[in-house]
Structures are given as structure tokens and as C-alpha cells.
C-alpha positions as CSV (number, residue, x, y, z in Angstrom):
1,X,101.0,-45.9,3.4
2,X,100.0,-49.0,1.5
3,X,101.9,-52.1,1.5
4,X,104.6,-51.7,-1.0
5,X,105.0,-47.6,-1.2
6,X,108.2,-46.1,-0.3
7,X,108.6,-45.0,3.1
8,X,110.4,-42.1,2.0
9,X,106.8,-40.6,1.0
10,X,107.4,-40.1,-2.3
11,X,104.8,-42.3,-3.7
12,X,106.2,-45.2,-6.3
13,X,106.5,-48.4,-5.0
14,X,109.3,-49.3,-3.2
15,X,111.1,-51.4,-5.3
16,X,111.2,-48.5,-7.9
17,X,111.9,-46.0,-5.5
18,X,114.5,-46.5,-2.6
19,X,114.9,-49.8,-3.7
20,X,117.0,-49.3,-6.7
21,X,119.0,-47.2,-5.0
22,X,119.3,-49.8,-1.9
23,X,120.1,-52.8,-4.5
24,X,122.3,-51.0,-6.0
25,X,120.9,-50.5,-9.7
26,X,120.9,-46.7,-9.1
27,X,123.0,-44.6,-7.1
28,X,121.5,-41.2,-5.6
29,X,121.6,-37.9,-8.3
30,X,120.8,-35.0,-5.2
31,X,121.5,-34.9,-1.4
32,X,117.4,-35.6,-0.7
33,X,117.5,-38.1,-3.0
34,X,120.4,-40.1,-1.0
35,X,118.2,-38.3,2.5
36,X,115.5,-40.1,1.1
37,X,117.0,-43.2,0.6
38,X,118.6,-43.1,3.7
39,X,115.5,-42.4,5.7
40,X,114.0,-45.6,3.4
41,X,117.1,-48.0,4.8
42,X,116.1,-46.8,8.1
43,X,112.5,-48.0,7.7
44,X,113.4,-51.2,5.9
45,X,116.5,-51.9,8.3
46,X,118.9,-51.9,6.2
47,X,122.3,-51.3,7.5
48,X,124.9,-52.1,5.0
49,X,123.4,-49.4,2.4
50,X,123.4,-46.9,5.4
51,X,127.4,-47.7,6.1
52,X,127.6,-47.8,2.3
53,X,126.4,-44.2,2.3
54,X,128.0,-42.6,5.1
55,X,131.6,-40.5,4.5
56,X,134.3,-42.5,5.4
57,X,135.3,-39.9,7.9
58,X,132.6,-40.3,9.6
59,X,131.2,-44.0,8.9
60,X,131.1,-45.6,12.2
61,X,132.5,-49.3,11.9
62,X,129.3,-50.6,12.6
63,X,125.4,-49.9,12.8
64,X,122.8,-51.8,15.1
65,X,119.1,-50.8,14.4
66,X,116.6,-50.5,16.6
67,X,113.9,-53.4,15.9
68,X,111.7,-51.2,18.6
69,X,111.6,-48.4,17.0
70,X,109.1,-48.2,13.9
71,X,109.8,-45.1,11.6
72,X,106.5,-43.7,10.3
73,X,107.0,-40.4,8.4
74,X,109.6,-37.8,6.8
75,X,109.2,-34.7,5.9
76,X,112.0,-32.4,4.1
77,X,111.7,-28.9,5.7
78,X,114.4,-27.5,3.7
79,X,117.3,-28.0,1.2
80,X,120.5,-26.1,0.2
81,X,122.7,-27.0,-2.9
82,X,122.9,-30.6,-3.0
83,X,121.9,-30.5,-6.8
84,X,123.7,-33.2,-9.4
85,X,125.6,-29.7,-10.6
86,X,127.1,-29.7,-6.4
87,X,129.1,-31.2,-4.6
88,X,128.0,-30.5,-1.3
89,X,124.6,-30.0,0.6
90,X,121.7,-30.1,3.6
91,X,119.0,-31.4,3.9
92,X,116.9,-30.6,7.0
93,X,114.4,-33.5,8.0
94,X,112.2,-34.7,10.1
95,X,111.6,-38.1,10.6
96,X,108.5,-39.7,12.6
97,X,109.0,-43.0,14.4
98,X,107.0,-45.3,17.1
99,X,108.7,-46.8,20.2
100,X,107.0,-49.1,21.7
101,X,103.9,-47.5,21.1
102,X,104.9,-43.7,21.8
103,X,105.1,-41.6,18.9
104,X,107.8,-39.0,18.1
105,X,110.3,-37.5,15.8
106,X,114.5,-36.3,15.1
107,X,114.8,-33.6,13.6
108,X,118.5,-32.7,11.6
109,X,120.0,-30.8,9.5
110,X,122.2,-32.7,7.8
111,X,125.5,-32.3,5.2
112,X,126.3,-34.2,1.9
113,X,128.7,-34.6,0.1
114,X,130.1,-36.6,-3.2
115,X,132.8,-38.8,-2.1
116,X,134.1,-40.9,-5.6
117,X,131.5,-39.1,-7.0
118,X,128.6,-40.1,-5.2
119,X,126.6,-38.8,-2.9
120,X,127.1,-39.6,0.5
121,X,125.9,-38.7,4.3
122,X,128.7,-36.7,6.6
123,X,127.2,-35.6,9.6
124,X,124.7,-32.9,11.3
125,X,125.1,-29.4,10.8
């Protein structure tokens, strides 16, 4: 992945990718869009777009990031609904990170849902 792509694998550079949505010039129009993006603040360690995006119900009152763990890859196996026509959805993933050295991967299926009308992460399936 070079230097300034978005880790979400999608291809444009960051800053017009994930980054828009993470700075808040653009909010999320599908459930993988907001997975993407999610995955993206992962990678780029940033926690208050993650709370930002999490249900309410199910926000935890805080998030500490691993600074060990080093997320590589993500692939989207499958979605359901989720569509800017829906207002719920999954998105299965999986989602490559290095620990210390030592590859591997978390899988989930996970469920959306517009909340104020935007799209927003609940919990796994």
C-alpha cells in the first residue's frame, strides 16, 4: 500500500477517502462505507471517530488502541441491506493486523444501523 492510500483498500488517497469521513466533511452513505471507515480509524488510531460512530447503546465510554497491533488488510466477504435506501445492515469483514511481528486476522459480522440518520456501528451479529 503506498504512503498515502487508504487503508480501507479502496484505492484514493487517504485524505479523500476515509479521511473526509474521519474529519468530518462527509458522513458515511452505506454500512461498508461507515465498515470501511471504521476499519481506516482503526489503522490510523483514531478513537474519537470510532466512539463517534458506534450506537449509543452500545458505545463503550471509552476506547484504548492497541499501538502493538499494526492492521494490514480488509476484505468485505459479504454485505446485506445497508444501502442509503436502508436503515439497517451487515457487513462481514475480515481484517488483517501484525502483533508484534505475528500476523493474523478478526473476522465479524457486523450490524448497522442509522441512528439521527447516520450510519452507525451496533455490534456483531
Amino acid at each position: 500500500m503506498a504512503k498515502n492510500t487508504c487503508p480501507c483498500g479502496l484505492g484514493p488517497l487517504y485524505a479523500e477517502c476515509c479521511g473526509r469521513l474521519h474529519d468530518g466533511r462527509s458522513t458515511a452513505t452505506t454500512a461498508e462505507q461507515l465498515m470501511r471507515s471504521r476499519y481506516s480509524a482503526f489503522a490510523v488510531r483514531d478513537a474519537p471517530y470510532l466512539l463517534r460512530t458506534w450506537a449509543a447503546a452500545t458505545r463503550p465510554a471509552d476506547l484504548q488502541l492497541d499501538h502493538d497491533l499494526h492492521w494490514t488488510g480488509l476484505e468485505i466477504l459479504s454485505t446485506t441491506d445497508g444501502s442509503p435506501f436502508h436503515t439497517e445492515g451487515t457487513v462481514e469483514f475480515r481484517a488483517h493486523y501484525e502483533v508484534n511481528g505475528h500476523p493474523g486476522h478478526q473476522q465479524e459480522l457486523s450490524r448497522f444501523a442509522r441512528e439521527d440518520g447516520e450510519w452507525v456501528y451496533v455490534a456483531p451479529v
